[in-house]
N, C-alpha and C positions, 0 to 999 in steps of 0.2 A: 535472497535469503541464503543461508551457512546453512544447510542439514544436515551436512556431511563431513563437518568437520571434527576436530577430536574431542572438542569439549565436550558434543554429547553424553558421551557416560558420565562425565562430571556431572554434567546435569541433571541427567537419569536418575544418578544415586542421591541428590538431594532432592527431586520429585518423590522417590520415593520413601527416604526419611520423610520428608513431609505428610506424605500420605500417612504413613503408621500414625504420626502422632496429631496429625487433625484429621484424621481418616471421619470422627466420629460426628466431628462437628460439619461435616461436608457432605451433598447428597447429588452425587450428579448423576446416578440414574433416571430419576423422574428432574434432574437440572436445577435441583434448588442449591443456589450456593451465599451461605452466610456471609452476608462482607465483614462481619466481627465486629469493631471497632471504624467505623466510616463515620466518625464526624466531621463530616466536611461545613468548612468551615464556622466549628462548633454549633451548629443550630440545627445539625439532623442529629436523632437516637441511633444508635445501633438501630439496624435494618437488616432484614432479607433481601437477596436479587434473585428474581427467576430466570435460570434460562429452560427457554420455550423453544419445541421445532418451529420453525414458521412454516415447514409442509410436511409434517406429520409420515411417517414410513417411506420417505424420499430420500434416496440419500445420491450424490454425484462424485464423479470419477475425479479425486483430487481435484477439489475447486479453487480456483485461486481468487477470483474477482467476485463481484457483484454489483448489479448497478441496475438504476430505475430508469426508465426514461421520461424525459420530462412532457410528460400527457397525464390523460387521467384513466389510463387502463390499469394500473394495480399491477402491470407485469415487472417480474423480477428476470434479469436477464445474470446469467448464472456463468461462469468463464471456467472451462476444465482445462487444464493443465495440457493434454494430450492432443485439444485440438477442437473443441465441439463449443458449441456456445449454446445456451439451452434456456430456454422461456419459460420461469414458471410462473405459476398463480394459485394459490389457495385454494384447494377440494377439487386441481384437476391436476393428472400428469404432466411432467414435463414433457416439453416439445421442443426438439433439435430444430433453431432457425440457422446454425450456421456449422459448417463441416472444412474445417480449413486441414485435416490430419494428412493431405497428402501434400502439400506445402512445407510441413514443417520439421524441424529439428527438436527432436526429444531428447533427453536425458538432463540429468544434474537441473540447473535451475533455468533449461532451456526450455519451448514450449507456446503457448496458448497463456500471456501473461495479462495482457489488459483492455479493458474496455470502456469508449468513452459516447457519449450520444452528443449531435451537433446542437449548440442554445435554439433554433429550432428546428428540433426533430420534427415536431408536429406537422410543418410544411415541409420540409427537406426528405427528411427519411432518413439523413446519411448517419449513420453509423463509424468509427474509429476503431478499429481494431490495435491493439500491435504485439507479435508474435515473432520469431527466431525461424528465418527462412531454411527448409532443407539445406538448395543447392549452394549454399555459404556460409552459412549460418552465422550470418548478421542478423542484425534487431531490426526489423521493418514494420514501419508505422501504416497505413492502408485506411482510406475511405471505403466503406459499401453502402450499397444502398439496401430499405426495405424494397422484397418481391412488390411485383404488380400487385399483389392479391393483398398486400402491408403489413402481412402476419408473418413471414418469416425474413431473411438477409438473403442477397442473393448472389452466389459467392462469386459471381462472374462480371460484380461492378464493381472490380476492385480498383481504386486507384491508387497507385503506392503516392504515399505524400513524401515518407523520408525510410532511409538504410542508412545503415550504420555497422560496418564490419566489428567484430566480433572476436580478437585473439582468442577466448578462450568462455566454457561452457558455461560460467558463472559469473555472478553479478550483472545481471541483464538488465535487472532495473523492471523495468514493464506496468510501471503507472504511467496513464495517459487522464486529461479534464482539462477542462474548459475551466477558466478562471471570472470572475465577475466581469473581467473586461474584455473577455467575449475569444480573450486567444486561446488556445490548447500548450497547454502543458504538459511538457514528458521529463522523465525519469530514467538517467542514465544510470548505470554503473561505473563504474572504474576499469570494466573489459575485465576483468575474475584474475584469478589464481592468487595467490596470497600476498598482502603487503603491498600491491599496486606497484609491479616489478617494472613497468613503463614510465612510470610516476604520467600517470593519466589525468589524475585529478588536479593536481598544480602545471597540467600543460594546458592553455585555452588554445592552440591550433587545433585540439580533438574535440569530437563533441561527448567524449566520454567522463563517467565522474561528473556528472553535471545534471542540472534544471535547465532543459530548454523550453524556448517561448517563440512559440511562431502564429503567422495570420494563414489559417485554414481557407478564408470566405472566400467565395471564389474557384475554387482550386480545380486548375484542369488539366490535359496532360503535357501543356506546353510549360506552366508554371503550377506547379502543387502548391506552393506555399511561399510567405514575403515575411520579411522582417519587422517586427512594428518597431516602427521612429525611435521609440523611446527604449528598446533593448541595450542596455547597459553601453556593448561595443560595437554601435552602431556607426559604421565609418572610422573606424580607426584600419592604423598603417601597420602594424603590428602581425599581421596575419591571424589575428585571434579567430575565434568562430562568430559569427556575431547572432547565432543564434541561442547563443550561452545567457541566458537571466543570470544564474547563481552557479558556483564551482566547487569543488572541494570534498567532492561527497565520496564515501564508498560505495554503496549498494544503499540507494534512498528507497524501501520496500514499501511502499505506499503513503502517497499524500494524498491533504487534502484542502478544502476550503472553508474556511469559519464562515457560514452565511451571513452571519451577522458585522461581523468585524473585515472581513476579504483577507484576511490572515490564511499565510500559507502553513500549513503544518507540514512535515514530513517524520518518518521514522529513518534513521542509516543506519545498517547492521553494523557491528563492530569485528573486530579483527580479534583479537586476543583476550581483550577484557571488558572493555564496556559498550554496550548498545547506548544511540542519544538520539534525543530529539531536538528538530530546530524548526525554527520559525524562518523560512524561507524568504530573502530580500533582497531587491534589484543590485546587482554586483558584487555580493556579500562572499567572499572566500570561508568555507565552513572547514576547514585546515587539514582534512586527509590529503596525503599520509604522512604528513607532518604531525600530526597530532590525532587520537583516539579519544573521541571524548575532550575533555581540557586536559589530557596528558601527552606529553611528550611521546612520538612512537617509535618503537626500534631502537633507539639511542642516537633518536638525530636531534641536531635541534629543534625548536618550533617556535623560534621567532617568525614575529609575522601579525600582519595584519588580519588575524585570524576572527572571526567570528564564534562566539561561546556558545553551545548547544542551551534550551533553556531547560533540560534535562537529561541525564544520564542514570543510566544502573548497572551495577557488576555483574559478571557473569557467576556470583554467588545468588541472583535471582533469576537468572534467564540470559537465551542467549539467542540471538537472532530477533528485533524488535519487527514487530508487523505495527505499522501506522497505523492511525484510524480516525476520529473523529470530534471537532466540537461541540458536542451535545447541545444541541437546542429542540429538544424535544417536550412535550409535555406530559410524558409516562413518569418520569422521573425527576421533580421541580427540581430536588437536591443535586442535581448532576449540572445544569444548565449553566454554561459557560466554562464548564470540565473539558479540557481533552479525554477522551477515552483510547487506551493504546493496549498493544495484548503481545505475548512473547512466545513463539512460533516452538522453542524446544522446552519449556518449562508448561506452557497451557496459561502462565496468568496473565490476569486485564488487569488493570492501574485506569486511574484518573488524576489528572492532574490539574490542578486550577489553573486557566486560562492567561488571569496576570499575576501569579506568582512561582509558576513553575513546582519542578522540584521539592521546594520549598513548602509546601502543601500536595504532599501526594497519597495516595490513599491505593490499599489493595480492595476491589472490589471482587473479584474472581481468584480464588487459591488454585493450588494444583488439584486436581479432581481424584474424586476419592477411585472412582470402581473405573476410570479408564482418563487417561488424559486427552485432552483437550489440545490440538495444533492447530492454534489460532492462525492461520495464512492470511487470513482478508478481513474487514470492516467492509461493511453499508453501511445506507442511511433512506431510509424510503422518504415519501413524500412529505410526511408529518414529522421528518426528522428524528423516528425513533430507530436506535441503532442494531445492527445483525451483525453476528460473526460467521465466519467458515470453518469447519471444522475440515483440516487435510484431511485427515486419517480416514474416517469417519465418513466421511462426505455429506455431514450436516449441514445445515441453515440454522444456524441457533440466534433468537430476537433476546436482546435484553429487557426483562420487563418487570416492574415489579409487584409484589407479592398480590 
């Protein structure tokens, strides 16, 4: 994510024009927020959305992640920024299962970024970390395991899977998942500083600016991880990386997986003017820093076999996109086969229909009247109803409705 860039006040000062003038129609102290006009795909009425704590007087130290694992304990595993990985559950405190804070590189968008659970956790236990190492401050991806006892992580099985040096404090990237076919997927950035001054993204010998796909199973400390067959530049003479799926990105701040469809979603922050989303696909160059969005960047050109985001929005709505989720949930009939996406310096969530993009987008979440909202992360729990992270704040907010 961009938090620190200059847009902010730009943005600030139309969050709070906004506010004055829907201040009255907006209630986010008790979290009710009007979607307005949400007729999605003409057959819903204007509707209310609730947002709800999902742990009630709990609040966490700059959260960035969240994720369920896949069993049937109802635990929420909670990811802070600084280093702490924290287990919640409904009507009880949270409990630190993991303390990585002396390991790691803080500041800017360095940190405690992502977390991912093995397809079977249930037997395995292993757990996926990946976080921004002190003594280098590369992006290091890590197996743990659950303690003997299966309640907490235990920070001493760590097996590093992959590193990745690191030029600079920002664009780390820091989503890791397992895709339906069973590999892990991570989330590079372009290595930070502005405009992708290495040109990162259009080089494939880095593994930066990029969707990797690698084979976890197995993994031990002679070999962490293999290539599956089918990876785009498998066996080529080129020197590419061949653990590169997809290229092109600048900072992809959270994806995900459509359960229904195996559609990769992602969010990439934007540079200057537009935040986009894309549908992530075996070899697909998604055109940074050649291109922002479908525009030309810097004044280069952007010829090329580029790949089109299946949406964009200006930085007159928001600026820093946080990824999020295919709605297949049943809280919400009207949403189901919606992406739900939320913007990190503005506070709003958007929907966007699944096969039409853009083209049917709807605001569900405005900027909030009595305090803004810094949407950093999407969930999805078991039933597939979706949660936000509030940075600021240190919320768990459930979308649910009235």
């Amino acid at each position: 994510m961009d938090w620190l860039s200059p847009e902010w006040n730009n943005i600030r000062s139309i969050s709070n024009a906004f506010r004055r003038h829907a201040g009255p129609m907006l209630k986010v102290s008790v979290a009710y927020l009007l979607v307005g006009a949400i007729l999605l795909t003409g057959t819903v009425s204007a509707d209310a959305l609730k947002l709800i704590d999902a742990f009630p007087g709990v609040k966490f130290s700059k959260p960035v992640d969240i994720a369920v694992p896949p069993d049937r304990s109802g635990r929420f595993f909670v990811v802070e920024q600084r280093g702490l990985v924290k287990i919640a559950t409904p009507g009880t405190p949270p409990v630190t299962a993991l303390d990585l804070t002396e390991r790691l590189a803080t500041g800017s968008e360095q940190g405690l970024l992502g977390i991912a659970f093995d397809p079977e956790f249930s037997k395995s236990g292993f757990v996926f970390i990946n976080y921004t190492r002190r003594s280098d401050r590369a992006t290091v991806v890590s197996r743990f395991s659950l303690s003997s006892s299966g309640d907490l992580i235990d920070p001493q099985s760590e097996l590093e899977i992959l590193s990745v040096a690191q030029p600079y404090a920002n664009h780390n990237g820091g989503q890791i998942g397992f895709g339906p076919d069973g590999y892990l997927y991570l989330a590079m950035g372009d290595g930070g500083a502005a405009g992708d001054p290495h040109n990162h993204s259009q080089d494939l010998t880095t593994l930066l600016g990029s969707i990797l796909r690698i084979d976890v199973s197995g993994a031990h400390q002679a070999r962490a991880y293999r290539i599956p067959p089918d990876n785009p530049f498998v066996g080529n003479q080129k020197g590419f990386r061949e653990e590169v799926w997809a290229w092109g990105l600048r900072n992809p701040w959270r994806f995900s997986f459509d359960p229904e469809t195996g559609k990769l979603w992602t969010g990439d922050v934007g540079q200057n003017k537009w935040e986009e989303i894309n549908v992530i696909e075996r070899g697909k160059n998604y055109g940074w820093n050649k291109r922002e969005g479908t525009r030309c960047f810097g004044g280069s050109t952007c010829e090329g076999d580029f790949t089109q985001p299946v949406c964009e929005y200006s930085h007159s709505e928001g600026q820093s996109i946080t990824g999020g989720f295919v709605y297949r949930g049943k809280q919400l009939p009207a949403l189901v086969g919606w992406y739900i996406f939320g913007d990190f310096v503005s506070g709003r969530v958007w929907a966007i229909d699944g096969t039409a993009g853009c083209a049917k987008k709807e605001l569900l979440i405005g900027v909030a009247d009595s305090e803004r909202i810094s949407v950093s992360s999407f969930g999805r729990d078991r039933e597939g109803e979706i949660y936000l992270l509030s940075y600021g704040d240190g919320r768990v907010l459930k979308i649910a409705s009235p």
